[in-house]
Chimera marker file (.cmm) of the C-alpha trace (Angstrom):
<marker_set name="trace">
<marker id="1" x="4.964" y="-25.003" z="-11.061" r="1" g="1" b="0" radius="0.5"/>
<marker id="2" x="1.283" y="-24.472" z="-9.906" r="1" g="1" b="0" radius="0.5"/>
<marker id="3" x="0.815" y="-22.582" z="-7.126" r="1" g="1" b="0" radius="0.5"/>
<marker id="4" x="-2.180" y="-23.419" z="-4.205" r="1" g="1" b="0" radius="0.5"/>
<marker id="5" x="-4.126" y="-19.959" z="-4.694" r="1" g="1" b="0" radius="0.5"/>
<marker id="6" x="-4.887" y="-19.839" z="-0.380" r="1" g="1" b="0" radius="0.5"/>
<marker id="7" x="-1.923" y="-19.890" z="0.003" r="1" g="1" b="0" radius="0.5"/>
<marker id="8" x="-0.873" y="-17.513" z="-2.701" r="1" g="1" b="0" radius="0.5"/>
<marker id="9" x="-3.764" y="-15.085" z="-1.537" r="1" g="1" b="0" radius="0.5"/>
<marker id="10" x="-2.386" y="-15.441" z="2.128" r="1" g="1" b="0" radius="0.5"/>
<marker id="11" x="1.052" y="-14.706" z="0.552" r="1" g="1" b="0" radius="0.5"/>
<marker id="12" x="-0.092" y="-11.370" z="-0.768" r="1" g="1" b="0" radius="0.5"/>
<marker id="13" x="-1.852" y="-10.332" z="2.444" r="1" g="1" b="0" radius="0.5"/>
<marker id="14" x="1.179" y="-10.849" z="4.324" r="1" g="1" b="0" radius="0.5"/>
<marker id="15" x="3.685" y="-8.992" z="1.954" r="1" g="1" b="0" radius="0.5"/>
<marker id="16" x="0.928" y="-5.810" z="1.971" r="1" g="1" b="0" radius="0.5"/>
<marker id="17" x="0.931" y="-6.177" z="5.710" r="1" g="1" b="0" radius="0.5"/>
<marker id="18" x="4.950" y="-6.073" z="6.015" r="1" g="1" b="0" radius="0.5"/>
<marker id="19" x="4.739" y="-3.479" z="3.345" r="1" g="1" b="0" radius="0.5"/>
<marker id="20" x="2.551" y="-1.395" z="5.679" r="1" g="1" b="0" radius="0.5"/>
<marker id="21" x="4.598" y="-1.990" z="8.374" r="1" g="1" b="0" radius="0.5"/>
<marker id="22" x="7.665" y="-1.084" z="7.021" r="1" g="1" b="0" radius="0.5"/>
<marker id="23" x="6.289" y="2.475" z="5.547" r="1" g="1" b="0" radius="0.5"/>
<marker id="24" x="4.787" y="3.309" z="9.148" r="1" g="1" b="0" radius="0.5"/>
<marker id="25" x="7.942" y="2.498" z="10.878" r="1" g="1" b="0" radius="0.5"/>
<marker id="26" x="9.615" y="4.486" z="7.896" r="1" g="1" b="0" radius="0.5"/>
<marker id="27" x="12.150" y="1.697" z="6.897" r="1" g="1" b="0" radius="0.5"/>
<marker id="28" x="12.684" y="2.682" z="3.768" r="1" g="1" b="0" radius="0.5"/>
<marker id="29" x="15.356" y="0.021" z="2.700" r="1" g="1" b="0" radius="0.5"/>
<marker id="30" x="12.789" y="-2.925" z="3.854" r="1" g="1" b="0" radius="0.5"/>
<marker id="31" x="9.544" y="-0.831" z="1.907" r="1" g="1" b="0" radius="0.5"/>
<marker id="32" x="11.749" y="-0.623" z="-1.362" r="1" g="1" b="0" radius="0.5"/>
<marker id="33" x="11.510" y="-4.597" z="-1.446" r="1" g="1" b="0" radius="0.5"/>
<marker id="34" x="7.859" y="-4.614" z="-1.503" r="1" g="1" b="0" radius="0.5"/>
<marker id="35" x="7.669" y="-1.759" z="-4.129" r="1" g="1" b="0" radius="0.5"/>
<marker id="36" x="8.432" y="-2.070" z="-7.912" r="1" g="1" b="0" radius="0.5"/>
<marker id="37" x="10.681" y="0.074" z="-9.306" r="1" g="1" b="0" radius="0.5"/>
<marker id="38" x="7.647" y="1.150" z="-12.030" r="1" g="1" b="0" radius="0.5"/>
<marker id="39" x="5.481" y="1.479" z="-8.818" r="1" g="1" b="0" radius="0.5"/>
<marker id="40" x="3.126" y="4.303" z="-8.978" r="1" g="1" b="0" radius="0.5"/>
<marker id="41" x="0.775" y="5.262" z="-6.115" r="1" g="1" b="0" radius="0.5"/>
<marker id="42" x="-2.030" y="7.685" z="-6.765" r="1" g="1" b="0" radius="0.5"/>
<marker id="43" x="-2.982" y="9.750" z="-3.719" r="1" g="1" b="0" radius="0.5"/>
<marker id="44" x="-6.358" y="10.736" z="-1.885" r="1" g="1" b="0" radius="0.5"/>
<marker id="45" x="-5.576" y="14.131" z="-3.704" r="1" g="1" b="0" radius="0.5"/>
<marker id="46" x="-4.718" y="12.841" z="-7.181" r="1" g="1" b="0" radius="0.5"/>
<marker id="47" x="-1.185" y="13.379" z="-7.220" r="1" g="1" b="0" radius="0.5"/>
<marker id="48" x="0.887" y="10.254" z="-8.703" r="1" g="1" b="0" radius="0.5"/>
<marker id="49" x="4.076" y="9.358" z="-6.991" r="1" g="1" b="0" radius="0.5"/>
<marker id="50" x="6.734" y="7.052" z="-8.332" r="1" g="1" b="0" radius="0.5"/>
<marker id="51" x="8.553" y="4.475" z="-5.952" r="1" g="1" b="0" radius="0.5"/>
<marker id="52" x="11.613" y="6.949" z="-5.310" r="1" g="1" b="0" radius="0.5"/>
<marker id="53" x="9.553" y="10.043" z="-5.284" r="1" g="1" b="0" radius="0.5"/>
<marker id="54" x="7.097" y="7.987" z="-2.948" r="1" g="1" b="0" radius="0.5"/>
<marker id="55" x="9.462" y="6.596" z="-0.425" r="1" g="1" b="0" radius="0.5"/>
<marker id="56" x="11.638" y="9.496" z="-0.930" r="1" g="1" b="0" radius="0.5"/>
<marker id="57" x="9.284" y="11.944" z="0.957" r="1" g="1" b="0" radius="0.5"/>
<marker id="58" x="9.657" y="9.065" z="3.290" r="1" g="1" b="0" radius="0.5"/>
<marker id="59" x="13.075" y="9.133" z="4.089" r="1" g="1" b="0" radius="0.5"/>
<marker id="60" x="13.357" y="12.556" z="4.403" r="1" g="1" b="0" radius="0.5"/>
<marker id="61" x="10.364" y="12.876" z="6.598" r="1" g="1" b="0" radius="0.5"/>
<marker id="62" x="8.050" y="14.784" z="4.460" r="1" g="1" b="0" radius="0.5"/>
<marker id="63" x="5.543" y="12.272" z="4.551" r="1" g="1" b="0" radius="0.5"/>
<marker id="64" x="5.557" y="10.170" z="7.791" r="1" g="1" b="0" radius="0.5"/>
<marker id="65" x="2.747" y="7.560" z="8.644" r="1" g="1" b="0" radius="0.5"/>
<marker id="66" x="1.457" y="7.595" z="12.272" r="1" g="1" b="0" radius="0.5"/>
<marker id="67" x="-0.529" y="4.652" z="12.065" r="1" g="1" b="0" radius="0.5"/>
<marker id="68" x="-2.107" y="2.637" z="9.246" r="1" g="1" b="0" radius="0.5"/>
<marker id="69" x="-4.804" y="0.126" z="10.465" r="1" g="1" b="0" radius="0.5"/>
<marker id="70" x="-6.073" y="-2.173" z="7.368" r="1" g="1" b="0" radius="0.5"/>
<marker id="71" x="-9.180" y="-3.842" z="8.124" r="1" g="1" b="0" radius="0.5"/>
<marker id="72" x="-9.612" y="-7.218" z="5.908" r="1" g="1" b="0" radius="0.5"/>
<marker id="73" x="-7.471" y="-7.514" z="2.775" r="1" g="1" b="0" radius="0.5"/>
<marker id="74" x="-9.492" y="-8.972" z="-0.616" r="1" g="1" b="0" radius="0.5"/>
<marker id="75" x="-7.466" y="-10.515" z="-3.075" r="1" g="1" b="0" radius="0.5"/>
<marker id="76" x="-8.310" y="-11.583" z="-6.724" r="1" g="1" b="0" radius="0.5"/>
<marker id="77" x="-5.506" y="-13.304" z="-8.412" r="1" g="1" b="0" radius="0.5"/>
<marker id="78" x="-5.236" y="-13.785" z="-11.804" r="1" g="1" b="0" radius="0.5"/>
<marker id="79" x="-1.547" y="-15.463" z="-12.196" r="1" g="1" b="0" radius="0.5"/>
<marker id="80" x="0.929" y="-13.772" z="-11.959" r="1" g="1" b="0" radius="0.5"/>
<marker id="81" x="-0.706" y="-10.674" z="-11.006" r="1" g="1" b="0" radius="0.5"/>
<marker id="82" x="-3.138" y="-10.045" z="-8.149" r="1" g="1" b="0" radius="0.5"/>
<marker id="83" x="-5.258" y="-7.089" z="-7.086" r="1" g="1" b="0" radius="0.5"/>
<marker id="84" x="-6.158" y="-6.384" z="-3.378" r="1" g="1" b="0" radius="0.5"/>
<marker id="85" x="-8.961" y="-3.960" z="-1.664" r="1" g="1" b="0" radius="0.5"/>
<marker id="86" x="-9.216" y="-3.066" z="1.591" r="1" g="1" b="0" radius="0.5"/>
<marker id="87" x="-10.425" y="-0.193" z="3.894" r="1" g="1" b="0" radius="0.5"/>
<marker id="88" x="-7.558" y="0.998" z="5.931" r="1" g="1" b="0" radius="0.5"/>
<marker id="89" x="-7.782" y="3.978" z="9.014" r="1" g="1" b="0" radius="0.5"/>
<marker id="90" x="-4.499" y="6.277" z="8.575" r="1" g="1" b="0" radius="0.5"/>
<marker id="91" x="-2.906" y="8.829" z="10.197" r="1" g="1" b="0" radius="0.5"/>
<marker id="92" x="-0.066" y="10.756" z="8.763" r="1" g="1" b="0" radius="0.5"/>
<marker id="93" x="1.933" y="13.888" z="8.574" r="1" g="1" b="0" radius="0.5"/>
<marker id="94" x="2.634" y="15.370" z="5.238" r="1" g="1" b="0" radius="0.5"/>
<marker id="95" x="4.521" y="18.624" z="4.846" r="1" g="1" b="0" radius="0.5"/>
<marker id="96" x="4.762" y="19.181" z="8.318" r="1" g="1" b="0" radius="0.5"/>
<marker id="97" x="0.717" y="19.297" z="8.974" r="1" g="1" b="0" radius="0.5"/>
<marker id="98" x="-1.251" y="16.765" z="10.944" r="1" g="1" b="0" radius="0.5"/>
<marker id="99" x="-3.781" y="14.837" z="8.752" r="1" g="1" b="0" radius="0.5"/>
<marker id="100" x="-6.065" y="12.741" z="11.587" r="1" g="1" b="0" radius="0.5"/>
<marker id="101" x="-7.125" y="9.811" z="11.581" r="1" g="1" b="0" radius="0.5"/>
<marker id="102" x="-8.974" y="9.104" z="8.884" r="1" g="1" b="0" radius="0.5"/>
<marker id="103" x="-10.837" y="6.106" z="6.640" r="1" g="1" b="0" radius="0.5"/>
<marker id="104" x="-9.363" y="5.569" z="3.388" r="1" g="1" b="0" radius="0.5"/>
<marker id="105" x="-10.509" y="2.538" z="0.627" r="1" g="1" b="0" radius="0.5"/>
<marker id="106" x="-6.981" y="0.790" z="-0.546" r="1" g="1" b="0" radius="0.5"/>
<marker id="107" x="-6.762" y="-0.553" z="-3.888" r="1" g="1" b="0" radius="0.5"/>
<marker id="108" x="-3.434" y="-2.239" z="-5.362" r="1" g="1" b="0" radius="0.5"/>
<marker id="109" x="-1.755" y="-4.361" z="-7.721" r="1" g="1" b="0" radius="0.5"/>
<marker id="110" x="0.588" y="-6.709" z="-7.156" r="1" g="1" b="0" radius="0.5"/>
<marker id="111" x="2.412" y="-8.922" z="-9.897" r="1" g="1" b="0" radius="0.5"/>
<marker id="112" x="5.012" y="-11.799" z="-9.077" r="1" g="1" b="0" radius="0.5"/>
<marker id="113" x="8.363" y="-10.991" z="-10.048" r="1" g="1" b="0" radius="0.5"/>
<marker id="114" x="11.909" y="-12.377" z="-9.405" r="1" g="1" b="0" radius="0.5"/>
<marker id="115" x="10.092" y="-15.090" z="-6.907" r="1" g="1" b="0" radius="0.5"/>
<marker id="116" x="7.934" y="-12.429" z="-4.949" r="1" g="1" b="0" radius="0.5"/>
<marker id="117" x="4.986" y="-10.659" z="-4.927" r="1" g="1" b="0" radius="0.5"/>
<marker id="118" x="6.018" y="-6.931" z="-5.621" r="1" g="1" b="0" radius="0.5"/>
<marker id="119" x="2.944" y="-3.838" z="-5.531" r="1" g="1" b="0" radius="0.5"/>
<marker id="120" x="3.204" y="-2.251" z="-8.714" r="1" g="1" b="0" radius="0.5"/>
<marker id="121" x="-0.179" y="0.741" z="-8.596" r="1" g="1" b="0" radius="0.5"/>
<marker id="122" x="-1.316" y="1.511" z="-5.625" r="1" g="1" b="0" radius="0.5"/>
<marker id="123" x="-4.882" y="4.263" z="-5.219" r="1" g="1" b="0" radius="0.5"/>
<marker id="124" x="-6.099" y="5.310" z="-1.616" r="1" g="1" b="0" radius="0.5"/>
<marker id="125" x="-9.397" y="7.035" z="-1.728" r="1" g="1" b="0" radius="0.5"/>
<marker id="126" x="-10.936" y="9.105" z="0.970" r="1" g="1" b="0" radius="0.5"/>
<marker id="127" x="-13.579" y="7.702" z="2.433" r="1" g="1" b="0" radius="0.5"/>
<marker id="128" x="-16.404" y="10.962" z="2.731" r="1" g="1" b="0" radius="0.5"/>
<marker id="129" x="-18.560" y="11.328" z="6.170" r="1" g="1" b="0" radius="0.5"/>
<marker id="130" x="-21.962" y="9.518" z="5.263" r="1" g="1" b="0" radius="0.5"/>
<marker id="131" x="-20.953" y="7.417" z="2.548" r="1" g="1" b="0" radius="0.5"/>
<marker id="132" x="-22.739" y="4.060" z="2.176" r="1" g="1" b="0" radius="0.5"/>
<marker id="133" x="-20.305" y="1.632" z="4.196" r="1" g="1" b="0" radius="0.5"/>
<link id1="1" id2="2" r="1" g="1" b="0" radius="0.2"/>
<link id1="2" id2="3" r="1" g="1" b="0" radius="0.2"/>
<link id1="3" id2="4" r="1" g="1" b="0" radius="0.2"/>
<link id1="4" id2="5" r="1" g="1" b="0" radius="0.2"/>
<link id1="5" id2="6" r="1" g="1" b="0" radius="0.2"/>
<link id1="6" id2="7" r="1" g="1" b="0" radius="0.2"/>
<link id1="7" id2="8" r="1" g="1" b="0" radius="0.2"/>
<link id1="8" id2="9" r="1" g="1" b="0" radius="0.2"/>
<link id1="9" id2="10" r="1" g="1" b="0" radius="0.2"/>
<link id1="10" id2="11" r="1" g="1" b="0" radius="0.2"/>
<link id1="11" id2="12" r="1" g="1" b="0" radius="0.2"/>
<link id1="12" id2="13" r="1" g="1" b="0" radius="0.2"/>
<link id1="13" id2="14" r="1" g="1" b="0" radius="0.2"/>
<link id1="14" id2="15" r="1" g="1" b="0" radius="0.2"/>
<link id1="15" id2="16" r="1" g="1" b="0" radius="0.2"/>
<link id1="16" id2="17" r="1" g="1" b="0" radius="0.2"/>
<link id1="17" id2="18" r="1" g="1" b="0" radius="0.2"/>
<link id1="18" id2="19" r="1" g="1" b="0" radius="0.2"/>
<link id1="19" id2="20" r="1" g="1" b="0" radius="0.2"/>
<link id1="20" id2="21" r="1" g="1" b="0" radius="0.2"/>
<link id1="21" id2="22" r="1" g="1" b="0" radius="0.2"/>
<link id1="22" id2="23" r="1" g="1" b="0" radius="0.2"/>
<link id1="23" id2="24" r="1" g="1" b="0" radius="0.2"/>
<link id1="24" id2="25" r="1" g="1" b="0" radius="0.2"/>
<link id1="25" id2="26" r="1" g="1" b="0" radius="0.2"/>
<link id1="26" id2="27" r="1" g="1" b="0" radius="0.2"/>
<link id1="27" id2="28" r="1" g="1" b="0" radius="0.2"/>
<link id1="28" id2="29" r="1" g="1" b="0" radius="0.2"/>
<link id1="29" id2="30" r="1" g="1" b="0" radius="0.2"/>
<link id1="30" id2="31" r="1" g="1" b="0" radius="0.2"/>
<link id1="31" id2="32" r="1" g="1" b="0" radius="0.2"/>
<link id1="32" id2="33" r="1" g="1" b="0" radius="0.2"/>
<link id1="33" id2="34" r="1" g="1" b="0" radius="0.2"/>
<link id1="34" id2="35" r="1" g="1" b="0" radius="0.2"/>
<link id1="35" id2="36" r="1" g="1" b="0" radius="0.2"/>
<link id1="36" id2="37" r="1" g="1" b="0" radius="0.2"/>
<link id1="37" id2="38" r="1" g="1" b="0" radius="0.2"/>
<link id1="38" id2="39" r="1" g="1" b="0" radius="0.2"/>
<link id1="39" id2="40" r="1" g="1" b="0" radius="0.2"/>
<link id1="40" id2="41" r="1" g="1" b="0" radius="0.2"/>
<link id1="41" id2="42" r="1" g="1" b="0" radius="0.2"/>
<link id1="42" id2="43" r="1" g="1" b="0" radius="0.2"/>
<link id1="43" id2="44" r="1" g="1" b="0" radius="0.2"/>
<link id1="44" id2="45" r="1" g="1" b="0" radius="0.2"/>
<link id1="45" id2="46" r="1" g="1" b="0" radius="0.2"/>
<link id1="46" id2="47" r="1" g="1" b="0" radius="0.2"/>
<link id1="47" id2="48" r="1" g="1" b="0" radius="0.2"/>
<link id1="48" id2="49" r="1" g="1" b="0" radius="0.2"/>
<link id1="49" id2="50" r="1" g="1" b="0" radius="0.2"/>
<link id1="50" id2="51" r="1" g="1" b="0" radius="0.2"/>
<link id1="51" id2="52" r="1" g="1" b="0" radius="0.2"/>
<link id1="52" id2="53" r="1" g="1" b="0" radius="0.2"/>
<link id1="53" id2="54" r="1" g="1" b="0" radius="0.2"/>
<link id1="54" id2="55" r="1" g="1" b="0" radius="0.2"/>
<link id1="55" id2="56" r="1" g="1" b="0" radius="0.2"/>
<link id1="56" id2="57" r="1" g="1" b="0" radius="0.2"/>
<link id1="57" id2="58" r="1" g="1" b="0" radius="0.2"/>
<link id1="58" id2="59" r="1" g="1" b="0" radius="0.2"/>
<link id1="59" id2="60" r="1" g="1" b="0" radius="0.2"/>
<link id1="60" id2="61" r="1" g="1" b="0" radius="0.2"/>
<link id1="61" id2="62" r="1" g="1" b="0" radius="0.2"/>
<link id1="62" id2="63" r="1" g="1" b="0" radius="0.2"/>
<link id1="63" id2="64" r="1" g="1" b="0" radius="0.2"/>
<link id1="64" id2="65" r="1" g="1" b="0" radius="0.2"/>
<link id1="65" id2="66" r="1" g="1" b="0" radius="0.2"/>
<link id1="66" id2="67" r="1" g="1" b="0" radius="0.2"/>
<link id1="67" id2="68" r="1" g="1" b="0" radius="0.2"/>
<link id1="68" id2="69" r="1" g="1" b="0" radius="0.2"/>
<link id1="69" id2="70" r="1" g="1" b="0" radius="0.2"/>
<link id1="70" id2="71" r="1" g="1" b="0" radius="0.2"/>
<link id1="71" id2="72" r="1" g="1" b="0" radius="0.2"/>
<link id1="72" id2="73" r="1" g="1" b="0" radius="0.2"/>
<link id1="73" id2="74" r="1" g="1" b="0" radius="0.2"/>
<link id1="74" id2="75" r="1" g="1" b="0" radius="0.2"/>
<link id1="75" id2="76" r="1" g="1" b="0" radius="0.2"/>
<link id1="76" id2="77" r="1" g="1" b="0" radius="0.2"/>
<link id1="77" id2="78" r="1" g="1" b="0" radius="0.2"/>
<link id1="78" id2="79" r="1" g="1" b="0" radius="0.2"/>
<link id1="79" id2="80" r="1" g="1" b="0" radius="0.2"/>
<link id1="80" id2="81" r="1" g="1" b="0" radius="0.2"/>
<link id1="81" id2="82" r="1" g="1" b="0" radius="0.2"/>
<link id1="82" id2="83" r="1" g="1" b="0" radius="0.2"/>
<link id1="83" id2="84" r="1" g="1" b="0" radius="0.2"/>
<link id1="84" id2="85" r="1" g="1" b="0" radius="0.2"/>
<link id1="85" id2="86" r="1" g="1" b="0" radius="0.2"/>
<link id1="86" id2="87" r="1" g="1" b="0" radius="0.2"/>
<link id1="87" id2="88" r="1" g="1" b="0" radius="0.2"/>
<link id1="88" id2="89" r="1" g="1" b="0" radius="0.2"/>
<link id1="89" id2="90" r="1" g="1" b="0" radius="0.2"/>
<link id1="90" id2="91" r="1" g="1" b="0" radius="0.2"/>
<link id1="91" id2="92" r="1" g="1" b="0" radius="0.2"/>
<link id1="92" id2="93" r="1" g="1" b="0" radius="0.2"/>
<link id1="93" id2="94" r="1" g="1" b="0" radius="0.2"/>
<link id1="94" id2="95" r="1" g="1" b="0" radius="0.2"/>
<link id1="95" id2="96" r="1" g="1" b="0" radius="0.2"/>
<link id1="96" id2="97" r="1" g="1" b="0" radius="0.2"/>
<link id1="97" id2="98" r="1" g="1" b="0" radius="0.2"/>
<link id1="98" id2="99" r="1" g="1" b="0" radius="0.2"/>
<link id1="99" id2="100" r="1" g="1" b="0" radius="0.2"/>
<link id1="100" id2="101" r="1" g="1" b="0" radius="0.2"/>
<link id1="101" id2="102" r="1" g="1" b="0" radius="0.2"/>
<link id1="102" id2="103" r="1" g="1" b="0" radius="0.2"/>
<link id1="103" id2="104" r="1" g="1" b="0" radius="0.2"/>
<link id1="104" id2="105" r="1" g="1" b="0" radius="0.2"/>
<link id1="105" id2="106" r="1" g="1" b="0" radius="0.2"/>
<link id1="106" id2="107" r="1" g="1" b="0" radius="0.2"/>
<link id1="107" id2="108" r="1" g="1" b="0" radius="0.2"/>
<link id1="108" id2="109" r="1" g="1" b="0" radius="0.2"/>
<link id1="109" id2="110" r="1" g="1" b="0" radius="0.2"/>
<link id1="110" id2="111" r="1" g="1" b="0" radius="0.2"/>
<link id1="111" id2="112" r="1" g="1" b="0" radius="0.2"/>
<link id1="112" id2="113" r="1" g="1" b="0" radius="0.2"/>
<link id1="113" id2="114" r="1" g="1" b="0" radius="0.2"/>
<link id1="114" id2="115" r="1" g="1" b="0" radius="0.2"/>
<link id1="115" id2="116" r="1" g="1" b="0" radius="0.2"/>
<link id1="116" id2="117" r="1" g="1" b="0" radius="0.2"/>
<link id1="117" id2="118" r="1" g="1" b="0" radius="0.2"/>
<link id1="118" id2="119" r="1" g="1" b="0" radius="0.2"/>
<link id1="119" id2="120" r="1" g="1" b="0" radius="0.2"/>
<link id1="120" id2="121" r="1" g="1" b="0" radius="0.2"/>
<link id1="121" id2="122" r="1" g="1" b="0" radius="0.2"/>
<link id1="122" id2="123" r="1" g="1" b="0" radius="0.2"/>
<link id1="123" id2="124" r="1" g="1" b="0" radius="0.2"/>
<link id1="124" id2="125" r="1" g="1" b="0" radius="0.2"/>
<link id1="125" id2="126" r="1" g="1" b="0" radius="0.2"/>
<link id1="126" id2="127" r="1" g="1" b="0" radius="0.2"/>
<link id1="127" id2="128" r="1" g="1" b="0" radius="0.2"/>
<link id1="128" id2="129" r="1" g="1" b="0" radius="0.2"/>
<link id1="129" id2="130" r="1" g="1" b="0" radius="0.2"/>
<link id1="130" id2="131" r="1" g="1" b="0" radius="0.2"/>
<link id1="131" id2="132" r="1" g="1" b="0" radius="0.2"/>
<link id1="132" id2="133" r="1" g="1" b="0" radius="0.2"/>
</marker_set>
């Protein structure tokens, strides 16, 4: 089956947008769907997470996402894997201290599995005061 790639690139920009939504409103149950379970996200700090570890600090309200405000999402697709860029603005609370709102570059890979598109790495960067936009 061939797949229109809009529509396939408009697929993935909706399913990182509910993704985002769900891990700001800290449904964990509705971000697990959206995750792999070999998902790894790599932090502003450098610290990898798995998916449990990830959404487990989640759930138990060690990491909790005030607001995260993606600007426009680029997509390459290659497939049945994708990879999508964006610059985001987040606010968060990890470990009980305030981080403020901040700007952070986004990059993540999704792949199609099981009839959906699934985020499999994830990397947020911190975007430095004075950087070339």
């Amino acid at each position: 089956m061939t797949r229109d790639i809009t529509t396939e690139e408009d697929r993935i920009r909706d399913t990182e947008r509910a993704r985002l939504s769900a891990l700001v409103s800290g449904d964990v149950a509705a971000a697990e769907v959206y995750h792999a379970a070999d998902f790894q996200l790599i932090t502003p700090i450098g610290a990898v997470l798995s998916r449990d570890h990830y959404l487990g600090a989640i759930a138990s309200g060690h990491l909790k996402y005030l607001t995260w405000e993606p600007e426009e999402i680029a997509v390459r697709l290659y497939g049945p894997a994708a990879v999508i860029r964006y610059r985001a603005r987040l606010a968060v609370v990890f470990g009980g201290h305030h981080v403020p709102l901040s700007g952070y570059w986004h990059t993540d890979s999704y792949e199609y599995r099981d009839d959906r598109w699934v985020a499999v790495w994830s990397q947020a960067t911190a975007i430095s005061h004075g950087s070339a936009e």
